[in-house]
C-alpha positions in Angstrom: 33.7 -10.4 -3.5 32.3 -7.1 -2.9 28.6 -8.5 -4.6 28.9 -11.1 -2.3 29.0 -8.9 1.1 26.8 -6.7 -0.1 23.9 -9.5 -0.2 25.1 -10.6 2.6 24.8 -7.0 4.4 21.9 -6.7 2.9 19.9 -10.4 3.7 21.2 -9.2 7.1 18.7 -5.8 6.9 16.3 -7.7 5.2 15.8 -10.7 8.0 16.0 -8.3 10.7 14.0 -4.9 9.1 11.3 -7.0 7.8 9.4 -8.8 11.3 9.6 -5.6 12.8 7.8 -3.9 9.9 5.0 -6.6 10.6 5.2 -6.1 14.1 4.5 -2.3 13.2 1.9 -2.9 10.4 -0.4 -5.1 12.8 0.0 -3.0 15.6 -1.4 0.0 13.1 -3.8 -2.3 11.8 -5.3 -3.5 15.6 -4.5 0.3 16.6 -7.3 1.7 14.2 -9.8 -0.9 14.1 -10.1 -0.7 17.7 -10.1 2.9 17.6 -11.6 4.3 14.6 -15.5 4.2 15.2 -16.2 3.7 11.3 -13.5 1.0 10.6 -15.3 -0.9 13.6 -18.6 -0.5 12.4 -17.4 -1.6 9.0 -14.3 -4.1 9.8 -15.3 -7.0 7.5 -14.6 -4.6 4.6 -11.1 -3.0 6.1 -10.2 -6.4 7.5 -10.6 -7.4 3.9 -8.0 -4.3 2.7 -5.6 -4.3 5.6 -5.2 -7.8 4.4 -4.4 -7.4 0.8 -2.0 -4.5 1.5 0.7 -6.6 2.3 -0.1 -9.1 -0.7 0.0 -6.7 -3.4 2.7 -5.2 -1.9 4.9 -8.5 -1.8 3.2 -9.7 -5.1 4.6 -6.2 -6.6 8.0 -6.6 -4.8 8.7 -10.4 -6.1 7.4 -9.7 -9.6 8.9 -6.3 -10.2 12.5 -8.0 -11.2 11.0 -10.0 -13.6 9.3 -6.7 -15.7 10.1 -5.8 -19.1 
């Protein structure tokens, strides 16, 4: 039982930890390239990187159990 409440506790952190950290992230992301003078001059190219941050790091994350 005690594996059992632990997932539990811890779907619980993830479903309310995780929106917030994307809430956080975009607000970073809108924060500098609004900001930043070179990001806005070049914001095709960050867009591009602020966009695969997230994807290798949730590719990494779902993947990583499955290592050797």
């Amino acid at each position: 039982m005690a594996s059992f409440e632990s997932n539990e506790r811890l779907m619980i952190v993830l479903i309310c930890v995780v929106p917030f950290a994307a809430l956080l992230y975009c607000g970073l992301v809108i924060g500098t390239l609004l900001s930043v003078p070179y990001v806005k001059a070049h914001s095709f190219i960050f867009g591009g990187i602020f966009a695969l941050i997230p994807l290798v790091t949730g590719a990494a994350i779902w993947i990583g159990p499955f290592r050797r």
